[in-house]
N, CA, C and O atoms as a GROMACS GRO file, in nm:
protein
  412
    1UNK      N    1   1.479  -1.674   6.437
    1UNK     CA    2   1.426  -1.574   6.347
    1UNK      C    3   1.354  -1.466   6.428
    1UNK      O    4   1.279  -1.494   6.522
    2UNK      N    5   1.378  -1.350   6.390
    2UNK     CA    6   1.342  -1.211   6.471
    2UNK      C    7   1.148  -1.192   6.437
    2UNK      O    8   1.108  -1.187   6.321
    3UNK      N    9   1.077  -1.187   6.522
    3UNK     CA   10   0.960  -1.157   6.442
    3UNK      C   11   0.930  -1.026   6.402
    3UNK      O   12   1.028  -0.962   6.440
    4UNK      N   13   0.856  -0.953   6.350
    4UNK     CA   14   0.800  -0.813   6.322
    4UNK      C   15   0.811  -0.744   6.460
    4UNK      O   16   0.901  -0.661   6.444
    5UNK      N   17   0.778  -0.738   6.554
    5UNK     CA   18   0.792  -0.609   6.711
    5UNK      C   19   0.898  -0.651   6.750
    5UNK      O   20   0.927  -0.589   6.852
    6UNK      N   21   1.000  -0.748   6.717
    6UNK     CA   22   1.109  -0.725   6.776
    6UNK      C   23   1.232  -0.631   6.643
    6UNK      O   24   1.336  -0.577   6.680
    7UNK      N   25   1.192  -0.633   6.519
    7UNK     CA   26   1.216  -0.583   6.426
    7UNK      C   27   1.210  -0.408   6.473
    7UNK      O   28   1.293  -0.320   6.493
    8UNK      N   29   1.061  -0.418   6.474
    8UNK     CA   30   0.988  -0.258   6.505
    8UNK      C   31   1.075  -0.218   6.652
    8UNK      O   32   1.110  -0.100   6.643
    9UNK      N   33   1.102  -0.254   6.730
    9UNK     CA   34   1.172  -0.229   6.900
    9UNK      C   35   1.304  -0.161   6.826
    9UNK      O   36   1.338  -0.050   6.868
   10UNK      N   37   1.384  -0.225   6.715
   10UNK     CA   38   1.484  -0.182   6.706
   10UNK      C   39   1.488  -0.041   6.571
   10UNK      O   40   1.568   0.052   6.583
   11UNK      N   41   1.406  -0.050   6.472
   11UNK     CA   42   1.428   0.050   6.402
   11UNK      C   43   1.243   0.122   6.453
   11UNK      O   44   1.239   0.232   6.397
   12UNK      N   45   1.185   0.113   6.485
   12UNK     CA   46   1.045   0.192   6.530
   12UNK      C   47   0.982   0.162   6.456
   12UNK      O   48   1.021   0.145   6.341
   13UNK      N   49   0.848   0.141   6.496
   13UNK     CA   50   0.752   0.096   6.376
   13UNK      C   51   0.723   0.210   6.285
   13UNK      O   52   0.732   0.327   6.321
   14UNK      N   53   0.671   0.153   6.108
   14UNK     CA   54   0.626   0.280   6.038
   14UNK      C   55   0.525   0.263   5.991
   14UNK      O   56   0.450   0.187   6.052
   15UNK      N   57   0.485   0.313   5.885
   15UNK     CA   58   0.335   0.241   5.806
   15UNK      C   59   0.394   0.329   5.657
   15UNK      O   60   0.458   0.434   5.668
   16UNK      N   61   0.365   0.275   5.539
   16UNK     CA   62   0.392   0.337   5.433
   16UNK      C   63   0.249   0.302   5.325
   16UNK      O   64   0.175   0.204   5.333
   17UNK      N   65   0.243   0.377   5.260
   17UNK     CA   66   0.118   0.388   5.161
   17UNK      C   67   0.191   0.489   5.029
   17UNK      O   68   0.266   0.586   5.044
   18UNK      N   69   0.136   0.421   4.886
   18UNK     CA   70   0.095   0.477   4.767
   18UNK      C   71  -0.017   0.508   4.727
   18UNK      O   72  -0.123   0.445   4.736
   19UNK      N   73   0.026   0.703   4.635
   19UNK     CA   74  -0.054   0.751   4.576
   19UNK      C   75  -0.051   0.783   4.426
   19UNK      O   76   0.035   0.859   4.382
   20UNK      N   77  -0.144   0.725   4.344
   20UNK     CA   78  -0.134   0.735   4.225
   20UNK      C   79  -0.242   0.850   4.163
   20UNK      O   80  -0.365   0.858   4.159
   21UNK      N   81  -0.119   0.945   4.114
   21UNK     CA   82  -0.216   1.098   4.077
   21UNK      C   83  -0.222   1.078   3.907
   21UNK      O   84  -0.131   1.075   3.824
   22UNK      N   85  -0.334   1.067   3.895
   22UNK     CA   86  -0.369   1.037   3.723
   22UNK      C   87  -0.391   1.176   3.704
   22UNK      O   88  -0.493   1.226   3.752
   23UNK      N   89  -0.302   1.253   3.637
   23UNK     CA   90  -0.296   1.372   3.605
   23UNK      C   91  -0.222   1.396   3.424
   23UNK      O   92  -0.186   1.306   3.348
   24UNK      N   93  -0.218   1.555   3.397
   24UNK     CA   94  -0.195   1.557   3.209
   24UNK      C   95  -0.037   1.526   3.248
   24UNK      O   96   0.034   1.537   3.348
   25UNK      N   97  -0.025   1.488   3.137
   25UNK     CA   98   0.119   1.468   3.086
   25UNK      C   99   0.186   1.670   3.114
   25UNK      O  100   0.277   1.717   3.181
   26UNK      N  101   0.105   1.718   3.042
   26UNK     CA  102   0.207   1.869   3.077
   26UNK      C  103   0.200   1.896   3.229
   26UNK      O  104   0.309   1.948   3.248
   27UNK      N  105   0.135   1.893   3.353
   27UNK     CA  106   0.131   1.871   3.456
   27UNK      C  107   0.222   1.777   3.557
   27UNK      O  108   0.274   1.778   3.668
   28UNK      N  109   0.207   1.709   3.458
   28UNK     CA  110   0.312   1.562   3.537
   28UNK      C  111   0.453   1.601   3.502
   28UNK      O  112   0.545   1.571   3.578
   29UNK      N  113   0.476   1.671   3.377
   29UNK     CA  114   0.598   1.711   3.342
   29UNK      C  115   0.694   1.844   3.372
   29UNK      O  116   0.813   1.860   3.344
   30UNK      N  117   0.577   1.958   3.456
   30UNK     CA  118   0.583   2.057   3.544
   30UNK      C  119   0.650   2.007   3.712
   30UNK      O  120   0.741   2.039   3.788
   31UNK      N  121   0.535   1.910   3.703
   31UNK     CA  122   0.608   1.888   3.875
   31UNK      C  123   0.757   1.831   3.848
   31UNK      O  124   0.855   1.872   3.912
   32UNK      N  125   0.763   1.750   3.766
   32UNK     CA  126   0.943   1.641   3.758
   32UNK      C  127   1.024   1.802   3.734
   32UNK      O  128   1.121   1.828   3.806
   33UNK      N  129   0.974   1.908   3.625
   33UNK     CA  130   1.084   2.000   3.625
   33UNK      C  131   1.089   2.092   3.727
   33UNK      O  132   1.172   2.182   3.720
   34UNK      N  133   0.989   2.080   3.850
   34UNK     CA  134   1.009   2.177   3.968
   34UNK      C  135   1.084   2.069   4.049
   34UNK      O  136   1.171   2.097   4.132
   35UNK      N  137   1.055   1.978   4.028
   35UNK     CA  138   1.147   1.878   4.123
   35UNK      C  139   1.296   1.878   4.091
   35UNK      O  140   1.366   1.839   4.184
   36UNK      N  141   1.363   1.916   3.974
   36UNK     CA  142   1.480   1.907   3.922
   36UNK      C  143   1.550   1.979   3.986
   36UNK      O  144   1.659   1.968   4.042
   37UNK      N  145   1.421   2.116   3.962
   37UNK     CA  146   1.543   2.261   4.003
   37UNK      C  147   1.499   2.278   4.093
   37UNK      O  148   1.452   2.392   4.101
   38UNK      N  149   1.477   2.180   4.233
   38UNK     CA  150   1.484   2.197   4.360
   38UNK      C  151   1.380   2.289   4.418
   38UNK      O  152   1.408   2.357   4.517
   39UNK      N  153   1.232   2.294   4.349
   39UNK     CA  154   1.154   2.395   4.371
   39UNK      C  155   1.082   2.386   4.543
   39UNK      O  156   1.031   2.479   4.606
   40UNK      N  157   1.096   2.282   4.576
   40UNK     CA  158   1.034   2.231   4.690
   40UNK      C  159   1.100   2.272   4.804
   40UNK      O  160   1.212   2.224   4.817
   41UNK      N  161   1.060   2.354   4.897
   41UNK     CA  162   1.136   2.332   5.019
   41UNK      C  163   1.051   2.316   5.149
   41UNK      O  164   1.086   2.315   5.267
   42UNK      N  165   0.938   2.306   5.095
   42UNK     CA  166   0.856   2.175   5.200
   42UNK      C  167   0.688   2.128   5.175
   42UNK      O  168   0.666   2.166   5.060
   43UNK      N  169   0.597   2.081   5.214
   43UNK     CA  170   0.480   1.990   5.180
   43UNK      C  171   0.419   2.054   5.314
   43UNK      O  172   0.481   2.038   5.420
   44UNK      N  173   0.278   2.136   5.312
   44UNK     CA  174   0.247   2.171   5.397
   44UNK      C  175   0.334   2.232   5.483
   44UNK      O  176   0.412   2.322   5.454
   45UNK      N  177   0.314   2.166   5.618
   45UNK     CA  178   0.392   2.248   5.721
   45UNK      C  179   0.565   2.147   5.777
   45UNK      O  180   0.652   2.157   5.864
   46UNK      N  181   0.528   2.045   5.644
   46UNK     CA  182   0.695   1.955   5.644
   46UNK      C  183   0.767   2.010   5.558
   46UNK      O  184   0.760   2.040   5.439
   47UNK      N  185   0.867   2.024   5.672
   47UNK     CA  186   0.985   2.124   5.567
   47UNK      C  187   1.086   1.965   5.540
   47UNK      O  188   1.079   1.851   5.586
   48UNK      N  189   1.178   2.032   5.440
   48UNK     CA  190   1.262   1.970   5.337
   48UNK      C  191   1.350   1.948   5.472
   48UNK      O  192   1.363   2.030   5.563
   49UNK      N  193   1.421   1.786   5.461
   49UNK     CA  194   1.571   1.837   5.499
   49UNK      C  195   1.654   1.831   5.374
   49UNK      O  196   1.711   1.924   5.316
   50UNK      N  197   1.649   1.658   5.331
   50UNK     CA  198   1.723   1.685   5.249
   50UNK      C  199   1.689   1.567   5.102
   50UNK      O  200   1.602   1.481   5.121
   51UNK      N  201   1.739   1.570   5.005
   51UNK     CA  202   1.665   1.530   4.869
   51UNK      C  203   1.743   1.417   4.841
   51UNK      O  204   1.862   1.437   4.861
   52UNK      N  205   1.713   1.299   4.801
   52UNK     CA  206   1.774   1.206   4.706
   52UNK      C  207   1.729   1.168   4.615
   52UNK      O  208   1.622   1.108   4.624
   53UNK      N  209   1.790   1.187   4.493
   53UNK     CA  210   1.768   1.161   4.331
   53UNK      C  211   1.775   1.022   4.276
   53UNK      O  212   1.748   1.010   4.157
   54UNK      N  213   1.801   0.940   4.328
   54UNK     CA  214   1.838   0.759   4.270
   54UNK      C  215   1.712   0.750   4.193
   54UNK      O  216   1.705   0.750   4.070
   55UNK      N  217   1.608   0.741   4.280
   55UNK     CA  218   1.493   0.648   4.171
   55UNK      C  219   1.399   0.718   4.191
   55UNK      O  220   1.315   0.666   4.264
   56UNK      N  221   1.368   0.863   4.139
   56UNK     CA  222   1.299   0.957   4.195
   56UNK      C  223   1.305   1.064   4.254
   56UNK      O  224   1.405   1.131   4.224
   57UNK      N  225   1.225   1.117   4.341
   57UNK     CA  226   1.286   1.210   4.406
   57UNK      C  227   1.245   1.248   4.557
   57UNK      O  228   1.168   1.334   4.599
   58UNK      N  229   1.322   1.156   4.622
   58UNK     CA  230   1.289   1.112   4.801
   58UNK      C  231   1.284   1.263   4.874
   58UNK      O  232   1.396   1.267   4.925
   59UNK      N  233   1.256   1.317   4.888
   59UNK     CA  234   1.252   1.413   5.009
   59UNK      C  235   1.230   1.343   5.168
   59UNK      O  236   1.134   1.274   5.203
   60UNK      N  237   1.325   1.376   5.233
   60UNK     CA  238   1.352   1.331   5.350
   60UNK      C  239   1.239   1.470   5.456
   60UNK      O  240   1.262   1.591   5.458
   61UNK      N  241   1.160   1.419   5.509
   61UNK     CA  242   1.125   1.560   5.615
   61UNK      C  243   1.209   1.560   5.718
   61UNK      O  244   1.265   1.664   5.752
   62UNK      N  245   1.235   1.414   5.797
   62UNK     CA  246   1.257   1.456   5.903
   62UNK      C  247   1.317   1.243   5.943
   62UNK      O  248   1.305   1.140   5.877
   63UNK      N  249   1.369   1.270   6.064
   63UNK     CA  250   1.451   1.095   6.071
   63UNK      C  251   1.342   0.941   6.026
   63UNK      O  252   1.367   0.826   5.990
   64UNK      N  253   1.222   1.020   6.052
   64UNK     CA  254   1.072   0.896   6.030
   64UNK      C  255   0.997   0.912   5.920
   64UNK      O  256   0.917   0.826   5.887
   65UNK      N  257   1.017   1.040   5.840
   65UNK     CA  258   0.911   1.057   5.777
   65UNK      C  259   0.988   1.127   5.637
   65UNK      O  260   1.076   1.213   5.645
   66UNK      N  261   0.926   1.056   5.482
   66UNK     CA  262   0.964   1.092   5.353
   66UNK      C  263   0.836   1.070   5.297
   66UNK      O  264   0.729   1.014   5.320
   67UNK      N  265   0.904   1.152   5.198
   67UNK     CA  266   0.800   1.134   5.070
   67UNK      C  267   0.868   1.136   4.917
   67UNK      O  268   0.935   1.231   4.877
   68UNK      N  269   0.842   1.027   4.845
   68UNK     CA  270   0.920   0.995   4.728
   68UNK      C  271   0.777   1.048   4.621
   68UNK      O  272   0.656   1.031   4.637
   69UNK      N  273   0.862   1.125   4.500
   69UNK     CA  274   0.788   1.174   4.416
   69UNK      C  275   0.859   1.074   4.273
   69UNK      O  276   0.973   1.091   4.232
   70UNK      N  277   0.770   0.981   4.221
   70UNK     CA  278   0.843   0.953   4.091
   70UNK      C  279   0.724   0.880   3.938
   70UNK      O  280   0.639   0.792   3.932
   71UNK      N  281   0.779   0.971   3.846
   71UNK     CA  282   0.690   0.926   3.755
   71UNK      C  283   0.648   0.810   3.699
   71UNK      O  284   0.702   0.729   3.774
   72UNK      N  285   0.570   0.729   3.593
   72UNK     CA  286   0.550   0.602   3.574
   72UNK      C  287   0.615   0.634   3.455
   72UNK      O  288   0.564   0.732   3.402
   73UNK      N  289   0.700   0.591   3.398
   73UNK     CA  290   0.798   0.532   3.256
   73UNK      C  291   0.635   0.497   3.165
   73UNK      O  292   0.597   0.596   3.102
   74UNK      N  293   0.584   0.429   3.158
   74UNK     CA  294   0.460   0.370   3.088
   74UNK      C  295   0.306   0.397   3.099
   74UNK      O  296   0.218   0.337   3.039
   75UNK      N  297   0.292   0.493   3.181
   75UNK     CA  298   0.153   0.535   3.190
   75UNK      C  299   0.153   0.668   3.244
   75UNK      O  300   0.249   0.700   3.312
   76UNK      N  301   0.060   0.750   3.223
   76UNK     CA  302   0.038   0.926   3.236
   76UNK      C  303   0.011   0.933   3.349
   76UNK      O  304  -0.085   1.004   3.379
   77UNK      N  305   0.084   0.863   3.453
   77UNK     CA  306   0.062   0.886   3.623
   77UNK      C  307   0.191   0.906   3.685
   77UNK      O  308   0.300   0.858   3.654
   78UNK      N  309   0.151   1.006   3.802
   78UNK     CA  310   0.321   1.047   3.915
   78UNK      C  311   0.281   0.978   4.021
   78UNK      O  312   0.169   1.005   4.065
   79UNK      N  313   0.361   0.875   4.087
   79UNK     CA  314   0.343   0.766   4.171
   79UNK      C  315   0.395   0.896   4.331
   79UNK      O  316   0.458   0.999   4.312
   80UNK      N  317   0.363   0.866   4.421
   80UNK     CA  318   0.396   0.929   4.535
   80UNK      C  319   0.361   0.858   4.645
   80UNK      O  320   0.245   0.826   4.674
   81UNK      N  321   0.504   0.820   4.733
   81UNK     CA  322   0.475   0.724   4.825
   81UNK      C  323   0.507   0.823   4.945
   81UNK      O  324   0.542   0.940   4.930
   82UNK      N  325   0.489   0.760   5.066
   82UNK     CA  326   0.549   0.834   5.180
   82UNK      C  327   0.514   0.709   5.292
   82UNK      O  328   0.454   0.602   5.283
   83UNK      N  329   0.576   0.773   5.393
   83UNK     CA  330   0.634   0.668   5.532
   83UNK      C  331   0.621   0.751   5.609
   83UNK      O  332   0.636   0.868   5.572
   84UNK      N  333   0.588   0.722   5.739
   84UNK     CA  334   0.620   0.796   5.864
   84UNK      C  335   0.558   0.708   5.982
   84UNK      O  336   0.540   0.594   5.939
   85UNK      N  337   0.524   0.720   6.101
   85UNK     CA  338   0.526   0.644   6.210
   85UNK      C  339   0.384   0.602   6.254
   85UNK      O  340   0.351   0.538   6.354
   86UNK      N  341   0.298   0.658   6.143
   86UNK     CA  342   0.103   0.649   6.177
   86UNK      C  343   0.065   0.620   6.020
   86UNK      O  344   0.134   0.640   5.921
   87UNK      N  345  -0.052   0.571   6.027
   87UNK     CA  346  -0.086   0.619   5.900
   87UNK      C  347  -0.148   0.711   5.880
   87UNK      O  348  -0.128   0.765   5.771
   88UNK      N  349  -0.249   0.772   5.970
   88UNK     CA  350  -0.286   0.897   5.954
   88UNK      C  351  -0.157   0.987   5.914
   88UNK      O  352  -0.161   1.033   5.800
   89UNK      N  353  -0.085   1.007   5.964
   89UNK     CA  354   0.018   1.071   5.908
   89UNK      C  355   0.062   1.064   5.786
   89UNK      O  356   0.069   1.164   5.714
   90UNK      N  357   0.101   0.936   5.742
   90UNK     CA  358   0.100   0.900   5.627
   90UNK      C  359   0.074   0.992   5.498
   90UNK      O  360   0.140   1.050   5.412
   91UNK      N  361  -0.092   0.967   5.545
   91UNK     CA  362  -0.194   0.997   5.446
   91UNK      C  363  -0.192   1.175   5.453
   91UNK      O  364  -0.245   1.240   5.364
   92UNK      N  365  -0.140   1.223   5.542
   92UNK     CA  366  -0.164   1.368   5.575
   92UNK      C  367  -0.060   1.427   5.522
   92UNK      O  368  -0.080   1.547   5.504
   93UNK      N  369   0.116   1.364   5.470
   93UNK     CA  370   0.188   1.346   5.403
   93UNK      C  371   0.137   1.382   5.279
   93UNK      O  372   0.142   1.500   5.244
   94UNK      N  373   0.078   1.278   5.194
   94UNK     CA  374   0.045   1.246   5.095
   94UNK      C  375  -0.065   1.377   5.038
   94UNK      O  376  -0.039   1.429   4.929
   95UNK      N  377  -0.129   1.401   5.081
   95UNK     CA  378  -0.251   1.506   5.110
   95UNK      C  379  -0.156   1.643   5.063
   95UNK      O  380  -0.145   1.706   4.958
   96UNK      N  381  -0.106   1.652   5.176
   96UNK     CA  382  -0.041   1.796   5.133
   96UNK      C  383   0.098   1.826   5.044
   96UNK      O  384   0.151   1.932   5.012
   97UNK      N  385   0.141   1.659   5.012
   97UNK     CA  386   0.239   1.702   4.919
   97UNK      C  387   0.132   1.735   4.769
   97UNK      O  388   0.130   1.837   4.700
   98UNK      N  389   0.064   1.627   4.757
   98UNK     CA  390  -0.053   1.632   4.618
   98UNK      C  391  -0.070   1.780   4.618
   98UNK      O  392  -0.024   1.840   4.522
   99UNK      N  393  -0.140   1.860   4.726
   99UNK     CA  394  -0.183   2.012   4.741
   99UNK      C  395  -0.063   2.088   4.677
   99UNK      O  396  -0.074   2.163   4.580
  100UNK      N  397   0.037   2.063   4.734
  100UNK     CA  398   0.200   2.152   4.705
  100UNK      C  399   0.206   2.162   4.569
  100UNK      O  400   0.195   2.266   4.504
  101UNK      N  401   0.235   1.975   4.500
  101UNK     CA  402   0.279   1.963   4.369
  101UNK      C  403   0.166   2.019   4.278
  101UNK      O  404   0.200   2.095   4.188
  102UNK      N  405   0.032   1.989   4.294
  102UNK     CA  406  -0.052   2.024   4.188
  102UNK      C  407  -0.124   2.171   4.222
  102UNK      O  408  -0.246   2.175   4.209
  103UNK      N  409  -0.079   2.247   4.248
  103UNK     CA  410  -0.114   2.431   4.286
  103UNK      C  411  -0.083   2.436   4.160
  103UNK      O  412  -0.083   2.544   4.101
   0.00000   0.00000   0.00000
């Protein structure tokens, strides 16, 4: 059985964290329709590469680092996760997509 750093050696280590933005329903329903029509073309100073729609809406920045935007079905919150290779980063992700979506 492979342990965790021999795991991390082969795909690189990451760190991932959720953010739960308790925000209005007309707000929460602004960002999903800027997200539809592709309003985003980057989070701070992370530009877009490229978007996947399955369960949400993944924005890819870059080969290490995303950020998934997706609403809660059952409660008046937009869930927003992200990944990248620190957690400071992470969180600096998270930071400036929140800044982007809620302007």
């Amino acid at each position: 059985m492979s342990s965790l750093n021999e795991v991390y050696a082969i795909v690189n280590p990451f760190k991932f964290e959720r953010s739960d933005l308790h925000i209005t329903e007309e707000l929460k329903q602004r960002i999903i329709a800027n997200c539809k029509a592709n309003h985003y073309n980057s989070f701070g100073t992370y530009t877009i590469r490229n978007v996947e729609t399955i369960d949400g809406f993944k924005y890819f920045l870059d080969d290490e680092r995303w950020v998934m935007i997706r609403p809660s079905g059952t409660e008046p919150v937009l869930r927003v996760y992200a990944e990248a290779p620190t957690l400071d980063e992470v969180r600096k992700i998270l930071k400036t997509t929140e800044e982007t979506i809620c302007a």
